[in-house]
TIBAVEX-329610 format. One record per residue: x, y, z of N, C-alpha, C in turn; residue number from 1; chain; residue in one letter. Coordinates in nm, 3 decimals. Each point is the difference from the previous one (the first is absolute). Layout:
BEGIN
R        nX        nY        nZ       caX       caY       caZ        cX        cY        cZ     k   c   r
R         X         Y         Z         X         Y         Z         X         Y         Z   NUM   A   a
...
END
This chain:
BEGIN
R        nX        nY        nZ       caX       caY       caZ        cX        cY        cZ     k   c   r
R     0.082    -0.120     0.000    -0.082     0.120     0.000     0.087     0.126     0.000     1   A   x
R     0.094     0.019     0.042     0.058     0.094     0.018     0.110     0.043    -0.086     2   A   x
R    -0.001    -0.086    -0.090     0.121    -0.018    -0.113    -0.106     0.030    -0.114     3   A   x
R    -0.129    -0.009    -0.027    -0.065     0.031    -0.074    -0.073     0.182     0.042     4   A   x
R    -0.015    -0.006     0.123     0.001     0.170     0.028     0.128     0.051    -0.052     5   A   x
R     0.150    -0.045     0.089     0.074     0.093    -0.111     0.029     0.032    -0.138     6   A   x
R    -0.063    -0.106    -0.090     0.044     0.016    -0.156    -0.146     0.075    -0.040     7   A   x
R    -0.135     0.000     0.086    -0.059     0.103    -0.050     0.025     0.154     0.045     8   A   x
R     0.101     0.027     0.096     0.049     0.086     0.061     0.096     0.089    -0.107     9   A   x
R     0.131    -0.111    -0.061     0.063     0.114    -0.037    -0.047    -0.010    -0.146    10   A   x
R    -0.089    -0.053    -0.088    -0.101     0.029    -0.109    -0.005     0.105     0.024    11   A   x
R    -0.034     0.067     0.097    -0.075     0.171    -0.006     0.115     0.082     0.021    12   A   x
R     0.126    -0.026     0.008     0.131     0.124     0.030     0.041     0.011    -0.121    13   A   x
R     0.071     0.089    -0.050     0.063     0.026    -0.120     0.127    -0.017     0.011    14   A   x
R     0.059    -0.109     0.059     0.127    -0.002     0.015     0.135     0.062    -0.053    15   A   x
R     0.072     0.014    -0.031     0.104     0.114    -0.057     0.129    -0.062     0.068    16   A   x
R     0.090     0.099    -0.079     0.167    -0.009     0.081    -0.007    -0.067     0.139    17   A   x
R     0.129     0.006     0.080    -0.008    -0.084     0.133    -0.020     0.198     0.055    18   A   x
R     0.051     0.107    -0.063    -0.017     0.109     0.082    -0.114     0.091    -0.047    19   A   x
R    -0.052    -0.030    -0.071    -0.157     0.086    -0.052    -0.088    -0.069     0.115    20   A   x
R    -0.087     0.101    -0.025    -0.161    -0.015     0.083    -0.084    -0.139    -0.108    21   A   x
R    -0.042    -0.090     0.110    -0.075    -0.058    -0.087    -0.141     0.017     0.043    22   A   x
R    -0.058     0.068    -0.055    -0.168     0.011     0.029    -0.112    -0.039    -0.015    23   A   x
R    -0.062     0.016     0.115    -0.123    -0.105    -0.018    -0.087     0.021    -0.116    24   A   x
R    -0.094    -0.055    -0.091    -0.081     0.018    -0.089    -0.103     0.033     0.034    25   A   x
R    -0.074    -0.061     0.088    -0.107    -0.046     0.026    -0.099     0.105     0.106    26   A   x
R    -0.084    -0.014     0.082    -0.035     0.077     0.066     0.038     0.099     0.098    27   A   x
R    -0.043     0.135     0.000     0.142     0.046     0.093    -0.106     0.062     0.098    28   A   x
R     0.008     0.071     0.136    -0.093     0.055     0.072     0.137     0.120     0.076    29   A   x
R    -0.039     0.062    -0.025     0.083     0.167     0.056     0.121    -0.039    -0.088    30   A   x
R     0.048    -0.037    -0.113     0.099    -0.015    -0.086     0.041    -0.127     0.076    31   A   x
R    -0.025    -0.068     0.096     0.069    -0.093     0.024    -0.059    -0.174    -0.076    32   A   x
R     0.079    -0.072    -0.028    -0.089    -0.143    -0.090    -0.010    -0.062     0.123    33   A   x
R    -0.176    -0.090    -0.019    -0.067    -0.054     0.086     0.001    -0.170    -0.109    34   A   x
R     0.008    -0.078     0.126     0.016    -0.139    -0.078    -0.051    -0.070     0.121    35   A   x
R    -0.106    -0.074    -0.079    -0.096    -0.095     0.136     0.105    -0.141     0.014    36   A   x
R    -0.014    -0.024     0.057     0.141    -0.106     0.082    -0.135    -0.110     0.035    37   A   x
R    -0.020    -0.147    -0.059    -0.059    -0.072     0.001    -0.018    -0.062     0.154    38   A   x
R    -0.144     0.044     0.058    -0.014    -0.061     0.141    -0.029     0.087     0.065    39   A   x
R     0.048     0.153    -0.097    -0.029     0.164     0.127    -0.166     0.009    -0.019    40   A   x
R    -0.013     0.072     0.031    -0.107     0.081    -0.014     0.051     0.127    -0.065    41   A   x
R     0.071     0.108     0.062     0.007     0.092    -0.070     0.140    -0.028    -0.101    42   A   x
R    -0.018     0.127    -0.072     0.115    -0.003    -0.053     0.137     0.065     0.077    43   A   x
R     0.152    -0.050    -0.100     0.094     0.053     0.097     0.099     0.076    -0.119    44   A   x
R     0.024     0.078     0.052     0.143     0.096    -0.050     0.109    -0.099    -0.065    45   A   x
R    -0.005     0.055    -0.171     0.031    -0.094    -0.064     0.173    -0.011     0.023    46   A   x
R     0.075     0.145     0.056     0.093     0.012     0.074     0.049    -0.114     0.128    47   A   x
R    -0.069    -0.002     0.046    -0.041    -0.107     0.147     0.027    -0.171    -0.044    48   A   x
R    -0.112     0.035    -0.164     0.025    -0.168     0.004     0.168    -0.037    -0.067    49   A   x
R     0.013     0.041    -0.080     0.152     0.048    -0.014     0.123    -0.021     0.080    50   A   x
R    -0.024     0.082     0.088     0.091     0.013     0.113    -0.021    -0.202     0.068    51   A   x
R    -0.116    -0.028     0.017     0.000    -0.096     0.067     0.046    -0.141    -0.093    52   A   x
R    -0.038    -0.008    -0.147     0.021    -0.094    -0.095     0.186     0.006     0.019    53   A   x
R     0.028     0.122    -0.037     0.205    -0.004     0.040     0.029    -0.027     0.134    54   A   x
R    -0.040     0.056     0.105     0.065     0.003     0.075    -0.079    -0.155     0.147    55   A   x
R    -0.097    -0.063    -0.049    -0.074    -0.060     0.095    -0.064     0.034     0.150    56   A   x
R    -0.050     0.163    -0.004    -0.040     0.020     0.075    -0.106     0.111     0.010    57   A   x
R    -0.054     0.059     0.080    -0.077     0.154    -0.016     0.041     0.081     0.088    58   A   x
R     0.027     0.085    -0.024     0.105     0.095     0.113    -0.162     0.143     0.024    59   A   x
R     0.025     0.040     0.154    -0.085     0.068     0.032    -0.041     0.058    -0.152    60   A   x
R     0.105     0.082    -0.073     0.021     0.134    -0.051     0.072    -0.035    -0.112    61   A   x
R    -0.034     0.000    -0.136     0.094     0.007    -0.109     0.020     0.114    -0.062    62   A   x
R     0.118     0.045    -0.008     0.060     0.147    -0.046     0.037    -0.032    -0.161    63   A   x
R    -0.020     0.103    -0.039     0.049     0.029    -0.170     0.136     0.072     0.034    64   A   x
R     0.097     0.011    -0.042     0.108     0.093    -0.050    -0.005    -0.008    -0.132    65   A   x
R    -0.047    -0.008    -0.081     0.001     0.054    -0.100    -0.133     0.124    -0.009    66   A   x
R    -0.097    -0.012     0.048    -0.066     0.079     0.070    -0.173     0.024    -0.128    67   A   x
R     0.028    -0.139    -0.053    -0.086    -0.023    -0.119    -0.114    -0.084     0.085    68   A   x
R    -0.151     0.064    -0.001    -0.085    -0.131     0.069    -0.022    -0.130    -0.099    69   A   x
R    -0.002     0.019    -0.082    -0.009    -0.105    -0.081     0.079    -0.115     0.019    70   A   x
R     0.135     0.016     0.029     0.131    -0.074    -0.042    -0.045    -0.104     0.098    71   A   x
R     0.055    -0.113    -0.071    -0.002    -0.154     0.055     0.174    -0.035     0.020    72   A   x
R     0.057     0.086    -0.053     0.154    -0.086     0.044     0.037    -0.027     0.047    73   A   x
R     0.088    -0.098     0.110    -0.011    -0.048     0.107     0.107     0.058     0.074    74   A   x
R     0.096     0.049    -0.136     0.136     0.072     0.045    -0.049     0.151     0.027    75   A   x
R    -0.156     0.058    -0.013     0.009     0.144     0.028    -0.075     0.016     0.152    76   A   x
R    -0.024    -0.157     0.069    -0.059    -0.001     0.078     0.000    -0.025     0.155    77   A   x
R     0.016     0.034     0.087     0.037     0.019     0.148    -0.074    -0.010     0.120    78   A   x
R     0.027    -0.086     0.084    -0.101    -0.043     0.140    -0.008     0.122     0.035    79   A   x
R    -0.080     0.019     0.112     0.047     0.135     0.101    -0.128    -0.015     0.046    80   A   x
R     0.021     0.147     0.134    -0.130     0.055     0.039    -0.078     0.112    -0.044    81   A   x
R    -0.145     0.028     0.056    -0.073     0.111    -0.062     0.077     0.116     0.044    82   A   x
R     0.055    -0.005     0.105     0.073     0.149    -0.003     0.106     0.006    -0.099    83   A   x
R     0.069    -0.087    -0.025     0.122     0.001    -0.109    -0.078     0.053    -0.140    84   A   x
R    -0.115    -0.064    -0.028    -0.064     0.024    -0.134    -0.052     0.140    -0.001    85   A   x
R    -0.086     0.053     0.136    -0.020     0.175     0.001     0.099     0.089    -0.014    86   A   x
R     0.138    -0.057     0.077     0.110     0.069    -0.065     0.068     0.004    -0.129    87   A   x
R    -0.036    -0.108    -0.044     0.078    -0.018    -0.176    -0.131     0.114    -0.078    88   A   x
R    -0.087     0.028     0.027    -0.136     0.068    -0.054     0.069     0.172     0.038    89   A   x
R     0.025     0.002     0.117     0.033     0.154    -0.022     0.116     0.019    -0.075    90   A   x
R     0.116    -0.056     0.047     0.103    -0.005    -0.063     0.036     0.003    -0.172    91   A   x
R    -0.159    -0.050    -0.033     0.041     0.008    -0.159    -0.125     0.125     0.006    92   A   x
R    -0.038     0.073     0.083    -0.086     0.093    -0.072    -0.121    -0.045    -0.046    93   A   x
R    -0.037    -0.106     0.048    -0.137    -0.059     0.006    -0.123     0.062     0.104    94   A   x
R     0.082     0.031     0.084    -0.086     0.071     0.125    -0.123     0.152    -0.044    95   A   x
R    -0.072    -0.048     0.067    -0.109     0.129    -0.031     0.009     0.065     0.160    96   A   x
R     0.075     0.027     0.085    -0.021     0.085     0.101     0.042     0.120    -0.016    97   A   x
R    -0.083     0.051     0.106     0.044     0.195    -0.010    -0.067     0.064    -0.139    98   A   x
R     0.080     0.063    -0.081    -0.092     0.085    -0.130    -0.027    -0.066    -0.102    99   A   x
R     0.088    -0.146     0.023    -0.054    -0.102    -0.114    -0.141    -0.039    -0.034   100   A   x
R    -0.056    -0.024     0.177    -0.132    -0.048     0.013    -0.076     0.054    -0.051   101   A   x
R    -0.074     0.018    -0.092    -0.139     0.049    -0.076    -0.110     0.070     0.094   102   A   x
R     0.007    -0.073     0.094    -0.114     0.015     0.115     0.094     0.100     0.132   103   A   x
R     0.063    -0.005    -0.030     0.030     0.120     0.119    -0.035     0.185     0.024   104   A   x
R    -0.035     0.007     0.094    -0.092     0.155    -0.017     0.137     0.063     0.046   105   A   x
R     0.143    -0.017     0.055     0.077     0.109     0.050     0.104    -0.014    -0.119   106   A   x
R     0.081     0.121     0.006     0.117     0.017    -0.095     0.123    -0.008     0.131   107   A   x
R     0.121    -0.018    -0.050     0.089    -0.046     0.022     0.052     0.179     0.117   108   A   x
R    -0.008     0.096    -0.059     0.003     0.132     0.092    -0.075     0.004     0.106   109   A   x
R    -0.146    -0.031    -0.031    -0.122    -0.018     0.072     0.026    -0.081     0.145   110   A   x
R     0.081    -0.121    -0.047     0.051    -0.129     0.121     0.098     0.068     0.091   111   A   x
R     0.103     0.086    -0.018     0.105     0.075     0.009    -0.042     0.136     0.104   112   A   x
R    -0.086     0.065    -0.077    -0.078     0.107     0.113    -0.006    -0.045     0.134   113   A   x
R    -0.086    -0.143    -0.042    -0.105    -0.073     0.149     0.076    -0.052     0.107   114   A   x
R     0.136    -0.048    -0.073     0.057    -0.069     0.101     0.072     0.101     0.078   115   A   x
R     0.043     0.146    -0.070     0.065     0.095     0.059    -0.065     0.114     0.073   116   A   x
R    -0.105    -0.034     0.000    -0.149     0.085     0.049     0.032    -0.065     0.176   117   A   x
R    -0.011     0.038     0.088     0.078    -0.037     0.122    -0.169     0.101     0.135   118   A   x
R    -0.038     0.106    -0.078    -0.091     0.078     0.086    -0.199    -0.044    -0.036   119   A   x
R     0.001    -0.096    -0.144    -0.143    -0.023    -0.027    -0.039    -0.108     0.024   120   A   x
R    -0.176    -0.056     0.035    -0.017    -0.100     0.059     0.011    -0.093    -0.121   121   A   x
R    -0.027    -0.143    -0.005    -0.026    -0.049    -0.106    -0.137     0.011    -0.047   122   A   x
R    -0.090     0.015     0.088    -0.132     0.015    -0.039    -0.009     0.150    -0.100   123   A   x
R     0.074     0.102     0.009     0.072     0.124    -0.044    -0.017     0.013    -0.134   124   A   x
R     0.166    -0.109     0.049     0.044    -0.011    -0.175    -0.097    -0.077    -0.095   125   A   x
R    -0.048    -0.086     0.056    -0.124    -0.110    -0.081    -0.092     0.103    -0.054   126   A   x
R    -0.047     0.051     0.070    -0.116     0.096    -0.093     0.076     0.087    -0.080   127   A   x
R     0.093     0.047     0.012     0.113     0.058    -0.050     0.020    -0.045    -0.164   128   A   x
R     0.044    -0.088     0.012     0.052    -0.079    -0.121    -0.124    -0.098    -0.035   129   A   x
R    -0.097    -0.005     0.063    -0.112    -0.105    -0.061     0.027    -0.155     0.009   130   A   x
R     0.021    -0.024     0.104     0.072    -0.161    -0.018    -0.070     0.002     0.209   131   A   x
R     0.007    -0.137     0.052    -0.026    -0.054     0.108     0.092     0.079     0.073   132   A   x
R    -0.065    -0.014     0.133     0.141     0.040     0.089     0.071    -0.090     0.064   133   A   x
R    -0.028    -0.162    -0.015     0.100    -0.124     0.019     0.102     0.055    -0.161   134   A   x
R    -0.039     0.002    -0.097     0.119    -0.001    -0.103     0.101     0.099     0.039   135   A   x
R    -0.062     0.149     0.059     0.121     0.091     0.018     0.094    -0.073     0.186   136   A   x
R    -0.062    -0.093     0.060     0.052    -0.043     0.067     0.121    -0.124    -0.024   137   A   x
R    -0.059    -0.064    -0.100     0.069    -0.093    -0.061     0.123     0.088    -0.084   138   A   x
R    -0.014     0.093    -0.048     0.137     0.067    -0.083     0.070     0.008     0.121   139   A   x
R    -0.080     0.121     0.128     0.157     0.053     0.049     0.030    -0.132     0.098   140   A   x
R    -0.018    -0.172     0.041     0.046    -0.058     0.036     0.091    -0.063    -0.078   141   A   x
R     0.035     0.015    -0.112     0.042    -0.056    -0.124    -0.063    -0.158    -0.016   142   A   x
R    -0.117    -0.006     0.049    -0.074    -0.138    -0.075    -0.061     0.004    -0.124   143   A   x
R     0.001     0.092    -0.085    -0.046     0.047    -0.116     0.136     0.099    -0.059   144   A   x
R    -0.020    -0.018    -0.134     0.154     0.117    -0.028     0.126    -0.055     0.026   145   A   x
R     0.031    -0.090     0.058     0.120    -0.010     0.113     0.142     0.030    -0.106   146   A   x
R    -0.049     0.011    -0.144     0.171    -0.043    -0.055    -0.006     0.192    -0.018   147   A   x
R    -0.092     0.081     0.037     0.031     0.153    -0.004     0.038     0.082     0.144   148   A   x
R     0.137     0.081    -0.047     0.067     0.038     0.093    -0.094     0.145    -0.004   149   A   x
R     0.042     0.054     0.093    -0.027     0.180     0.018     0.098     0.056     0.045   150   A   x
R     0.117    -0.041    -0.054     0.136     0.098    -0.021    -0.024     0.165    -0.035   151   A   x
END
């Protein structure tokens, strides 16, 4: 059974060089390929099954360095944890925090004022700036914002 899951497995990669991306064909969900693994119920990260067909195992967390969701290569692919993987995400500029976020109501000056604002309440500044007064609490504790200084 499982020798017949993998040969319908790498059917769907586009295999390539030993150092190209080989990518999945087949169904993808947030750019990533989804491949039902005979016996699941759901489907699994066609990355995942990959990682596990080479290497005989499933690791919490499979990382790309090549930084392609698609890629099935086994050589672009890396155990780890979810914090290791949130960090490979900012690090390449994947991150939507601070002015990236679409959804954020403050500007980057705006964050900067609040935290240097030392005499207003937060309830103050909240009506102030139009936002909660837990969020202007959350800036000046740095639980929100935290990678902005007020140098």
């Amino acid at each position: 059974m499982i020798k017949r899951c993998e040969q319908r497995f790498w059917t769907k990669v586009n295999r390539r060089g030993i150092d190209d991306c080989w990518e999945y064909k087949e169904f993808l969900r947030n750019g990533y390929g989804q491949f039902r693994v005979t016996g699941m119920r759901s489907k699994v990260g066609a990355h995942r099954v990959s990682f596990m067909l080479s290497f005989g195992w499933f690791p919490q967390v499979v990382r790309h360095n090549c930084d392609n969701r698609k890629c099935c290569n086994p050589n672009h692919l890396l155990a780890g944890t979810q914090k290791q993987n949130a960090q490979d995400m900012v690090d390449r500029g994947r991150s939507t925090r601070g002015e990236r976020n679409a959804r954020r109501k403050l500007s980057l000056e705006q964050i900067q004022i609040i935290r240097k604002d030392k005499s207003s309440t937060n309830v103050a500044l909240g009506l102030k700036y139009g936002v909660h007064h837990s969020t202007i609490s959350h800036i000046r504790l740095a639980k929100s914002w935290r990678h902005v200084s007020c140098d």
